[in-house]
C-alpha positions in Angstrom: 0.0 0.0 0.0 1.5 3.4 -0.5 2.3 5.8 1.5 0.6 9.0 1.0 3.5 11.1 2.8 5.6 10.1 -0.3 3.3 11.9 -2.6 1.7 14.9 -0.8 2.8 17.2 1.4 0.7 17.9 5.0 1.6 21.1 6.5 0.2 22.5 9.9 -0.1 25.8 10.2 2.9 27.1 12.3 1.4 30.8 13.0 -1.1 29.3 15.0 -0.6 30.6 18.7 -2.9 29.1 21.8 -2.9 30.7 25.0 -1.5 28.5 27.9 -4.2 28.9 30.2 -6.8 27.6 27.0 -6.8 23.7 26.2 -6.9 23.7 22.4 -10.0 22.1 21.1 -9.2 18.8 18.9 -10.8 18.5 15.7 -9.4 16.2 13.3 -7.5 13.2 14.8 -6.4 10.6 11.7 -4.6 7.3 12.9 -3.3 4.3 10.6 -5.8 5.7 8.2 -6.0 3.6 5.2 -8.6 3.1 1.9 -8.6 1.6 -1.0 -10.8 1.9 -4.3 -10.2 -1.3 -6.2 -8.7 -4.1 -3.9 -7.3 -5.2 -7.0 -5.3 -2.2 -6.7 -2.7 -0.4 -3.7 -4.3 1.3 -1.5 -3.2 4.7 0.3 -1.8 4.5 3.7 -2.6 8.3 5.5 -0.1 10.0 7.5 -1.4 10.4 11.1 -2.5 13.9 11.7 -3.8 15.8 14.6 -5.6 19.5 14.3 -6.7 21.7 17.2 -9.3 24.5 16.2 -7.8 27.9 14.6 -4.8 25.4 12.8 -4.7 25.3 9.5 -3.9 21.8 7.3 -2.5 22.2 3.7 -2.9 19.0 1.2 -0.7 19.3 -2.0 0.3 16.3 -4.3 0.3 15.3 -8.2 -3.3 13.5 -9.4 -4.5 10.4 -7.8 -2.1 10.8 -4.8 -5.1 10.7 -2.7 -5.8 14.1 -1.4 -9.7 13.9 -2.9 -9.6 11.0 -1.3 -8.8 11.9 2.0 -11.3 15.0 2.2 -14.3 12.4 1.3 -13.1 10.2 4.5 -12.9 13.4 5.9 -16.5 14.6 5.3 -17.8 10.9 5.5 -18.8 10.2 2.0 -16.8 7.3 2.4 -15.6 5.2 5.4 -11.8 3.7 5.7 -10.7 0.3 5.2 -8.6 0.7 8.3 -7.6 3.5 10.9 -9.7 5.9 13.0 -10.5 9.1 11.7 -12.9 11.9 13.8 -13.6 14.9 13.8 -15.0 17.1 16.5 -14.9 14.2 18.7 -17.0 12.1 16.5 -15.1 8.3 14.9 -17.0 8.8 11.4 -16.9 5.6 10.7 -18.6 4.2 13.7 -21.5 5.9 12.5 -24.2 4.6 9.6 -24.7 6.5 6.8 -27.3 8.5 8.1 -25.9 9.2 11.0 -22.9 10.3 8.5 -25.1 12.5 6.2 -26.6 14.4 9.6 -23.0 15.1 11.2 -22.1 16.7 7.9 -25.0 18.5 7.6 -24.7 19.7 10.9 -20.9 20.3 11.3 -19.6 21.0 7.9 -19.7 22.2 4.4 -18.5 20.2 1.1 -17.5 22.2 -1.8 -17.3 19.6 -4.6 -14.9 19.8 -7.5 -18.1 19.7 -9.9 -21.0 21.7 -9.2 -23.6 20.2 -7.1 -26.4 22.9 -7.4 -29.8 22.0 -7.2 -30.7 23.7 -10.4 -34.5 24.7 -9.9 -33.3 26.9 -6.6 -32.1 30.3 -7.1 -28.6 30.9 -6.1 -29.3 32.2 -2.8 -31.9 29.2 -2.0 -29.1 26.9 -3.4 -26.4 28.6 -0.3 -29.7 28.7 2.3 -30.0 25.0 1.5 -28.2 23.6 4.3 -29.6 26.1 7.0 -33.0 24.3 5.9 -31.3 20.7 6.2 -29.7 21.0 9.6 -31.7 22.6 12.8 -28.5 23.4 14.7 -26.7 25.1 11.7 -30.1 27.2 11.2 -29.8 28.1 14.9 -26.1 28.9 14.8 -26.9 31.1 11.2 -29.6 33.2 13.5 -27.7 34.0 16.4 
């Protein structure tokens, strides 16, 4: 299986600054992270990776070194073959599918690399849309 450290660089944020007396808040935590498309195939072995809140991760690599890949496991679209990946807390792939599709609606936004619009809403109802999916990011939108 390859090693994903080989072909893309992961860079931390350095700049980032914490005050002593405040416990940075963990949100992403990758360990022995591993997926694979095609069995038939290598898979991609992830470096581990831990993020406190206000750092700042940078992926970078040539084409199919796996950095789409790895933001998918990161947003849940897919689950790993191996490894333990959460964010906020949260072991994505402890959780079903639903359970999946509700964090991320939730927690997070996915940009994709095509265009996912729903094309009868108007541009604004199209950014709205996940304020009307997710009752705790409509209550975080109004406060």
């Amino acid at each position: 299986m390859p090693d994903m450290t080989g072909k893309t660089d992961l860079h931390k944020d350095s700049s980032v600054t914490s005050e002593s007396s405040v416990t940075p808040r963990q949100t992403l935590r990758i360990s022995e992270l591993a997926f694979r498309w095609d069995r038939t195939q290598p898979g991609i072995r992830y470096p581990d990776v831990t993020l406190n809140s206000g750092e700042h991760l940078f992926l970078r690599g040539p084409s199919g070194s796996g950095k789409s890949t790895l933001l998918s496991l990161m947003g849940g679209l897919i689950v790993p073959d191996t490894g333990r990946l959460e964010l906020l807390g949260t072991d994505l792939a402890g959780l079903t599918s639903g359970q999946r599709d509700r964090f991320r609606a939730d927690h997070m936004g996915v940009i994709f690399q095509q265009f996912n619009l729903v094309p009868y809403l108007s541009t604004l109802d199209n950014v709205t849309l996940p304020c009307k999916l997710s009752r705790k990011r409509r209550a975080r939108a109004l406060s």
